[in-house]
C-alpha positions as a Markdown table, in Angstrom:
| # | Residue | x | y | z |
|---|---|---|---|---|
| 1 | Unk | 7.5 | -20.6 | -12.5 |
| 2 | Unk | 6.9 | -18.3 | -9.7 |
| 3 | Unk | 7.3 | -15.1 | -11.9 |
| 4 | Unk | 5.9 | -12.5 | -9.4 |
| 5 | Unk | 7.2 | -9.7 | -6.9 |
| 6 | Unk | 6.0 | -7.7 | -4.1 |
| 7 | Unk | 7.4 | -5.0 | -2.9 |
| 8 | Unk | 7.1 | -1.8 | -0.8 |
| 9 | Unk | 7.2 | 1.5 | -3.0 |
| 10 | Unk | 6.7 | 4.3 | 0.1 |
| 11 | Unk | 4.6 | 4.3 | 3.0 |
| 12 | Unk | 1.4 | 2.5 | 3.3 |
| 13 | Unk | 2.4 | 2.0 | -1.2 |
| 14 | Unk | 2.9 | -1.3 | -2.8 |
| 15 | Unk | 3.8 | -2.9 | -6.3 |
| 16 | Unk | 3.0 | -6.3 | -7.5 |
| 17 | Unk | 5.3 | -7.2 | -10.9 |
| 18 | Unk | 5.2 | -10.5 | -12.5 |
| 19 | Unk | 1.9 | -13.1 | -12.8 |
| 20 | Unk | -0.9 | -13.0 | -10.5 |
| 21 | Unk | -1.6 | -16.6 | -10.7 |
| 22 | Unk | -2.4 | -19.9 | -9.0 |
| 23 | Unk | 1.2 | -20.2 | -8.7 |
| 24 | Unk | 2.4 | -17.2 | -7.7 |
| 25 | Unk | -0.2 | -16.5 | -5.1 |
| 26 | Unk | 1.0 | -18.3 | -2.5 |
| 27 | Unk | 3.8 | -17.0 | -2.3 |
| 28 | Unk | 2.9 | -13.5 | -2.6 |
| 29 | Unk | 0.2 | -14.1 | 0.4 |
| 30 | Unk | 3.0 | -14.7 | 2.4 |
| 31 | Unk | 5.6 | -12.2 | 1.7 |
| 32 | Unk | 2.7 | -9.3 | 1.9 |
| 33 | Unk | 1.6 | -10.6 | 5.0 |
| 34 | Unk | 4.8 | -9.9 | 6.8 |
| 35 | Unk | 5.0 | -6.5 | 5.2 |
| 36 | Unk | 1.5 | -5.6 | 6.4 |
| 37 | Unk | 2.3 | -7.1 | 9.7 |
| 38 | Unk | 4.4 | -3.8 | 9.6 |
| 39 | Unk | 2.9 | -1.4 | 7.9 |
| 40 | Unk | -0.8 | -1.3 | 6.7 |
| 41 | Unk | -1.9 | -0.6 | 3.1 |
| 42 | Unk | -3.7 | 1.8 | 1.5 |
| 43 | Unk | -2.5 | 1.5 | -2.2 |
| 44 | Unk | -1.6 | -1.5 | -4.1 |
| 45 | Unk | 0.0 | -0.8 | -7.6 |
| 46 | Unk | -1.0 | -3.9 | -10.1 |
| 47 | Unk | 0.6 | -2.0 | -12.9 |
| 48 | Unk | 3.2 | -4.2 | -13.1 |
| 49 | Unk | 1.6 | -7.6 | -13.4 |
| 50 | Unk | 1.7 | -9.5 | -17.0 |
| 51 | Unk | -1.0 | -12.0 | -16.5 |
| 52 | Unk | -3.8 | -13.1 | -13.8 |
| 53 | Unk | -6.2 | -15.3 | -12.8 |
| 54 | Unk | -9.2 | -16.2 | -10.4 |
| 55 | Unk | -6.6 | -17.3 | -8.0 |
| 56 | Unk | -4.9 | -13.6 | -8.7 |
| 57 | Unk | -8.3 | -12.3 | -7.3 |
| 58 | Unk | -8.6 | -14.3 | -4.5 |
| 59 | Unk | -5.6 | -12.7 | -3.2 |
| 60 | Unk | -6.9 | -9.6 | -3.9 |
| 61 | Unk | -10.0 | -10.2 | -1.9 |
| 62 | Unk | -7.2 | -11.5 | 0.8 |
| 63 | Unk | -5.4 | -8.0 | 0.7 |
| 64 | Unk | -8.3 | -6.1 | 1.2 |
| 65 | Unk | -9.9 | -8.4 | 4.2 |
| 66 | Unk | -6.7 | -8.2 | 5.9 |
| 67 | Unk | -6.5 | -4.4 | 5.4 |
| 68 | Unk | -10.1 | -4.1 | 6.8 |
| 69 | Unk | -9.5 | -6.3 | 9.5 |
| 70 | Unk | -6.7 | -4.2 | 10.7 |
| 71 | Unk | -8.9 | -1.3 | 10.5 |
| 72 | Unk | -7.8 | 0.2 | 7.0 |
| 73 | Unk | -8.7 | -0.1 | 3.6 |
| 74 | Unk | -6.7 | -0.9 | 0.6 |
| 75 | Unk | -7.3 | 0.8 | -2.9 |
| 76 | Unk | -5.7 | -1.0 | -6.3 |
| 77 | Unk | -4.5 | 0.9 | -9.3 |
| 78 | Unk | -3.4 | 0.0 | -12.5 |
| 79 | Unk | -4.9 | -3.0 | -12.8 |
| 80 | Unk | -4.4 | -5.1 | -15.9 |
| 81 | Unk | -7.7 | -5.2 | -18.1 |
| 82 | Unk | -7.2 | -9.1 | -17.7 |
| 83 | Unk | -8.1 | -8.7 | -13.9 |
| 84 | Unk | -10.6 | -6.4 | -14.3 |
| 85 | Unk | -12.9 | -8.1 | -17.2 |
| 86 | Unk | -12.4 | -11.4 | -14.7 |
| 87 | Unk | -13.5 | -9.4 | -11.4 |
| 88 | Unk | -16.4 | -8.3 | -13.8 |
| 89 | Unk | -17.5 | -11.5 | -14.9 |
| 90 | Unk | -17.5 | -12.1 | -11.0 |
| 91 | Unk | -19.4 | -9.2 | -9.9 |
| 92 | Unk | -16.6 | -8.4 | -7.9 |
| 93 | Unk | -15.6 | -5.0 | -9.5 |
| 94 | Unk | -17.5 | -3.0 | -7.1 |
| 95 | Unk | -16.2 | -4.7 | -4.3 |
| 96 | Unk | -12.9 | -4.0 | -5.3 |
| 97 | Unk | -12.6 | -0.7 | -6.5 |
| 98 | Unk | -10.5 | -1.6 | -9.4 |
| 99 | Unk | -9.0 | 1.1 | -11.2 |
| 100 | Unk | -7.6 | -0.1 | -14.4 |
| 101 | Unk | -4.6 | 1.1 | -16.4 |
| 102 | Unk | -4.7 | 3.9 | -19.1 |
């Protein structure tokens, strides 16, 4: 059940593939921490990911706390209409800077 994968595309790039969920994101927390341990973030592809949920957005908010902790910033693209309509109904689109698939 843990359908998700996060992996390192180029420097300071990323790519999530698989479900963002409440049981994936665990997991995921994990293996990005020890990739961002050596290398920080600047772009997170969510292009990839089939399905999500508020626990999907948590980790988002994760990513992007550790980036700014750290001193950077972290910018998502293709995100899945699914994620963005929930980080809507949230108020947390803003926050984010969620730029969706075309």
């Amino acid at each position: 059940m843990s359908d998700a994968q996060f992996s390192r595309v180029s420097a300071g790039r990323y790519s999530v593939s698989g479900k963002l969920v409440f049981a994936t994101a665990s997991k995921l927390l994990v293996a990005s921490r020890a990739l961002f341990e050596q290398e920080l973030p600047s772009e997170i592809d969510l292009s990839g990911v089939t399905s999500g949920d508020s626990a999907g957005l948590a980790l988002l908010i994760e990513w992007m706390g550790f980036a700014h902790k750290r001193g950077g910033s972290v910018h998502f693209v293709g995100t899945p209409a699914q994620l963005t309509a929930l980080a809507k109904i949230s108020e947390l689109d803003q926050v984010l800077s969620l730029n969706g698939a075309t």
